[in-house]
C-alpha positions as CSV (number, residue, x, y, z in Angstrom):
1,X,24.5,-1.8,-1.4
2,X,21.7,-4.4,-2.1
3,X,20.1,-3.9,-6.0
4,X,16.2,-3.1,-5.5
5,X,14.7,-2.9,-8.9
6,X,12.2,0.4,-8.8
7,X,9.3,-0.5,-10.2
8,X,6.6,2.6,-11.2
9,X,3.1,2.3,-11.8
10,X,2.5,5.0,-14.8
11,X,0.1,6.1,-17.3
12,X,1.2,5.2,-20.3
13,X,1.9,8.8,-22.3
14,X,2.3,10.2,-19.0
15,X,5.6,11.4,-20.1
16,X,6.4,14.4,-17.6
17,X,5.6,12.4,-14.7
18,X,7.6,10.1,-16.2
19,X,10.7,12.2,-16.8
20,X,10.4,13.4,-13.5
21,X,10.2,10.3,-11.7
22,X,13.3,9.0,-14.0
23,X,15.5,12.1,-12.6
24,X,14.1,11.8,-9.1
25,X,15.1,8.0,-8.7
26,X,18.8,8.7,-10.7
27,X,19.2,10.9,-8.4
28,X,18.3,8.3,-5.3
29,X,20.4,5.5,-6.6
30,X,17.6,3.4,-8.5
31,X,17.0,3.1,-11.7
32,X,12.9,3.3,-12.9
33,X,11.0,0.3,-14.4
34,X,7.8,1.8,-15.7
35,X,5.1,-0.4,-15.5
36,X,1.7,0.5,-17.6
37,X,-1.1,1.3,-15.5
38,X,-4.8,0.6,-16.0
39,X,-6.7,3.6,-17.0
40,X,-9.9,2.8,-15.2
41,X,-11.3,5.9,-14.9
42,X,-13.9,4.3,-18.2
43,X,-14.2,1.4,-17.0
44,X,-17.4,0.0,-15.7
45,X,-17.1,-0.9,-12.1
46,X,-20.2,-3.2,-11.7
47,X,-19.2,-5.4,-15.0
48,X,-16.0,-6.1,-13.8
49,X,-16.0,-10.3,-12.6
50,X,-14.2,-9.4,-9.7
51,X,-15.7,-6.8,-7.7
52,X,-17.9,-7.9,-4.7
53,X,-19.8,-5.3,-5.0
54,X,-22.6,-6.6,-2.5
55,X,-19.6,-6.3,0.0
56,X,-18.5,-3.3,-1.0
57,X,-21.8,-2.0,-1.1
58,X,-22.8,-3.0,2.6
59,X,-19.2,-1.6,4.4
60,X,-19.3,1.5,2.7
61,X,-23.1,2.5,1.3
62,X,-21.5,3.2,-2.0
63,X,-19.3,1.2,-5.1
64,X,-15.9,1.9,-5.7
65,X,-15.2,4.6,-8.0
66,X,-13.7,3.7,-11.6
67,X,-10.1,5.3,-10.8
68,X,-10.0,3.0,-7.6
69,X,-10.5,0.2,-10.0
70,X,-7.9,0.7,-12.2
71,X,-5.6,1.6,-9.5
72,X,-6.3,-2.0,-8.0
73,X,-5.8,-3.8,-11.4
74,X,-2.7,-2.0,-12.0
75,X,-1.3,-2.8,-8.4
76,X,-2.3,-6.6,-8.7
77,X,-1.0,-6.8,-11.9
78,X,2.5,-5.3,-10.7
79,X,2.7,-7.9,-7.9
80,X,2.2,-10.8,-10.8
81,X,5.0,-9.0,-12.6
82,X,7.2,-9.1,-9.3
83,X,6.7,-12.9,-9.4
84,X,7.1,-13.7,-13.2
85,X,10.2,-11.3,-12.7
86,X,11.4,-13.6,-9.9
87,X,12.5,-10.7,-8.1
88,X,13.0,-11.4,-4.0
89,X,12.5,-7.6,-3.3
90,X,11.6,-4.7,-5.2
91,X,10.2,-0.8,-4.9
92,X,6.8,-0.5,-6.2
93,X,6.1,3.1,-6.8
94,X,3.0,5.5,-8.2
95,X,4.6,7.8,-10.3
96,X,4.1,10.9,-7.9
97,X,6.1,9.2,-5.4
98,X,9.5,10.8,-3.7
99,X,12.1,9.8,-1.6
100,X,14.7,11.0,1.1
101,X,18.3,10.8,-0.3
102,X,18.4,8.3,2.4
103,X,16.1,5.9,0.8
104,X,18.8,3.3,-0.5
105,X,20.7,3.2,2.3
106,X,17.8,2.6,4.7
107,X,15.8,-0.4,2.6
108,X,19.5,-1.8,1.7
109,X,20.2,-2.0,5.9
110,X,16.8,-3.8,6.2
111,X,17.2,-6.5,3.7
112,X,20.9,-7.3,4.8
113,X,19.3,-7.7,8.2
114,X,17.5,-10.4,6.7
115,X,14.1,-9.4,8.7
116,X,11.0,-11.2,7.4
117,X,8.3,-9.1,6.0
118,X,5.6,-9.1,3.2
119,X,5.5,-5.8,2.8
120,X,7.1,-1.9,3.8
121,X,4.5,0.8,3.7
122,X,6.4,3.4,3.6
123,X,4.1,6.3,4.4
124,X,4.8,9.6,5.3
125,X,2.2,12.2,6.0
126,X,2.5,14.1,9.4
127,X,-1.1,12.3,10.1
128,X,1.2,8.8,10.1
129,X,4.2,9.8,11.9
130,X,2.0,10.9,14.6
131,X,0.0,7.7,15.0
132,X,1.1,5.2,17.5
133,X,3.6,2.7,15.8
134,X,6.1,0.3,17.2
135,X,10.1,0.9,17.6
136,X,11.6,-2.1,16.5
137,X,15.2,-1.9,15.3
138,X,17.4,1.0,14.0
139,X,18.0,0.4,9.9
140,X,20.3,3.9,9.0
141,X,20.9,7.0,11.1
142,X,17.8,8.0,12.9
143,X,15.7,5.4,10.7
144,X,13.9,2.4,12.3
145,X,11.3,-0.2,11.1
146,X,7.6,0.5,12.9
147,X,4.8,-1.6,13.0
148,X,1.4,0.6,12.5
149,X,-1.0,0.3,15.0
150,X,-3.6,1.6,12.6
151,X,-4.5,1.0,8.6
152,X,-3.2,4.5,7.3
153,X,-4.4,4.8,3.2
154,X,-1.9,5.2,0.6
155,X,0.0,3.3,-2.0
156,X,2.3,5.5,-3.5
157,X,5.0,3.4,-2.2
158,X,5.6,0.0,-0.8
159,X,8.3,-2.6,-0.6
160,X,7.7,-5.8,-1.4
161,X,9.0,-9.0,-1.1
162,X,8.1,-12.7,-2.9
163,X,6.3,-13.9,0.1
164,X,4.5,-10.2,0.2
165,X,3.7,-10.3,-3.7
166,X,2.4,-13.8,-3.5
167,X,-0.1,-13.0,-0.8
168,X,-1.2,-9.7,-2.7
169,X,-2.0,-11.5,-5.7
170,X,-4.3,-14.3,-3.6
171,X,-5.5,-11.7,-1.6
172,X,-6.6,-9.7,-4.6
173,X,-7.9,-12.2,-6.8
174,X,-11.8,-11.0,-5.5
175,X,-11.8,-7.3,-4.2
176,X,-14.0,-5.4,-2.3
177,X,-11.9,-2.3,-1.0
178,X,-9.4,0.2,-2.9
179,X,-5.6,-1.5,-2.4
180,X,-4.6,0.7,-0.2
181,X,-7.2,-0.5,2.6
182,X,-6.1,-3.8,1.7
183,X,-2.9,-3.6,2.2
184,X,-3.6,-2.1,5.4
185,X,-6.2,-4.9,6.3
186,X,-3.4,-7.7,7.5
187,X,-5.1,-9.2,10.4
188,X,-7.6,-10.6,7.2
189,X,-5.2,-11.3,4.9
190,X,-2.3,-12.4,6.8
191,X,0.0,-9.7,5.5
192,X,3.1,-9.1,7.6
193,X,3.5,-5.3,7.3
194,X,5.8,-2.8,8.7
195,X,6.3,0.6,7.8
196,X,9.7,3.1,8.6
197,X,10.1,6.1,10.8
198,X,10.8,8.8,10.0
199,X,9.1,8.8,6.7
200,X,10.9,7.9,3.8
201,X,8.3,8.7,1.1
202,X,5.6,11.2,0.4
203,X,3.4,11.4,-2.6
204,X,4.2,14.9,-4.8
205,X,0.9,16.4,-4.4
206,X,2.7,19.8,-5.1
207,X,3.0,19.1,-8.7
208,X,0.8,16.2,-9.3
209,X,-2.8,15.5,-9.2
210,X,-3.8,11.7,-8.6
211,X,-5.1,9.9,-11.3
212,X,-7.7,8.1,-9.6
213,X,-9.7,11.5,-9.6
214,X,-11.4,13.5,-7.0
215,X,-14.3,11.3,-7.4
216,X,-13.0,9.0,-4.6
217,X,-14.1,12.0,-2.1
218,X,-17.7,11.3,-3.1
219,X,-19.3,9.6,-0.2
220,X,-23.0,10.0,-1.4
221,X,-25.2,7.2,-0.2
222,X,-28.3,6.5,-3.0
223,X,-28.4,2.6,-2.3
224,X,-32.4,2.0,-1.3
225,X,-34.3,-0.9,-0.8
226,X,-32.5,-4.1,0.9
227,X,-29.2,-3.0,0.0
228,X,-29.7,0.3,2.3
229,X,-31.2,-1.9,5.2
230,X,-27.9,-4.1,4.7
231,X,-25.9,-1.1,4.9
232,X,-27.4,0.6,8.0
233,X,-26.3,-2.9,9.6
234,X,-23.0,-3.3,7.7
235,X,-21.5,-0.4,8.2
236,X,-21.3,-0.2,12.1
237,X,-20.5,-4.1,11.8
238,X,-17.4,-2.7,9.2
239,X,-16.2,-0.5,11.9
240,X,-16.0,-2.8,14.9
241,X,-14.7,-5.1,13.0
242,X,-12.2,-2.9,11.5
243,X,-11.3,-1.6,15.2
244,X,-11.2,-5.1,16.6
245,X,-8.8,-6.3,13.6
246,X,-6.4,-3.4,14.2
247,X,-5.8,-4.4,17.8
248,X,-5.8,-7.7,17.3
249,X,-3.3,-7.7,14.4
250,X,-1.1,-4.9,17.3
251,X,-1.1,-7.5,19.9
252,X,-0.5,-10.6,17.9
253,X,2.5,-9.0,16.4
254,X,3.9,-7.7,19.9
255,X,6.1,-10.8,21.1
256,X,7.7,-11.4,17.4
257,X,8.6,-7.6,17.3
258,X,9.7,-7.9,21.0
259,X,12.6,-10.2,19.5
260,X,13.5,-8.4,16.7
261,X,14.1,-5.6,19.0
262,X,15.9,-7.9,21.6
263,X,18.4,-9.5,19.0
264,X,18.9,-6.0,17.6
265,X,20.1,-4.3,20.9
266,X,22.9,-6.9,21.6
């Protein structure tokens, strides 16, 4: 069995969540490496030296909320740990996360495959597993790596490799967008992303609220002036381009997934 370090993205103090997460991931065959999150939900968005918030602004009509912040500094500070940890592959986890007893056994089959990747999404809401996604190979039992034709949101669970965690912390140097559209955004960041069906991971919303707050929901516009002009324009300009990078990033993928499957039915 391949060692993946678990790393989880927690509160610091969050001690139930993280109790719980320690007994969830004993029981899956990792062992958890807590991570400190930034507590953003303070913060002020428009002082921080990275946020493009004219971009932002003009996509979306609105700036991102202070939990979406933190959530992004937290993330692109895990990928830098990755790197300074030197690890080649590793589980980066929200602390509401779960995962099938099968977990272990299915990312162990795809790294001793040795299949390139940046990064695993490993989503799993029914919303996902219906959307149209790409069978490329069998990993364990009835598992096989997907590609996404569409940018799904969610975080709560990703693996990663060096390549992957080098490009997330270029590509999130600047930020306009909340990580998870980013790391569904790979025909602009040149992220090779798969993801793994049937899910393998689903966020515990049973017990769990998420820390970034319900404040994310808010979709109030109250820009005036320019920046609304610029938004009436941006936003449709957003979508196409958004639709137009999905398909493109589909198609360009098609013949080096065509391989994989090839060299995996012989």
């Amino acid at each position: 069995m391949v060692n993946i370090p678990a790393i989880v993205i927690s509160m610091k103090g969050e001690d139930k969540r993280r109790d719980m997460m320690d007994n969830h991931l004993k029981e899956r065959g990792f062992t958890a490496e807590y991570f400190d999150a930034v507590d953003g939900r303070q913060m002020d968005v428009l002082s921080h030296p990275d946020y493009l918030k004219s971009k932002r602004r003009a996509a979306h009509g609105r700036d991102l909320k202070p939990g979406e912040l933190g959530c992004m500094l937290s993330h692109r500070a895990a990928y830098q740990y990755i790197l300074d940890q030197g690890y080649e592959h590793a589980l980066l986890l929200e602390d509401d996360a779960r995962l099938v007893p099968e977990t272990l056994n299915v990312l162990s089959a795809l790294i001793e495959k040795g299949i390139s990747y940046d990064i695993i999404r490993l989503l799993g809401s029914p919303k996902v597993m219906r959307s149209k996604q790409r069978m490329i190979c069998p990993l364990y039992k009835d598992f096989h790596l997907t590609r996404m034709a569409t940018t799904p949101g969610g975080a709560h669970a990703t693996l990663i490799s060096k390549a992957g965690a080098e490009k997330l912390v270029k590509e999130t140097r600047k930020f306009a967008y909340p990580i998870d559209t980013v790391l569904g955004r790979c025909w602009e960041t040149g992220i090779n992303a798969y993801s793994i069906k049937p899910a393998i991971s689903v966020p515990d919303e049973e017990n769990f609220t998420s820390t970034i707050g319900d404040a994310r929901h808010d979709k109030t516009i109250k820009l005036k002036g320019l920046e609304k002009i610029k938004f009436k324009i941006g936003r449709p300009l957003f979508k196409i381009g958004e639709a137009l990078g999905k398909r493109k990033q589909f198609n360009a993928t098609e013949k080096s997934d065509l391989e994989l499957q090839n060299t995996y039915k012989r």
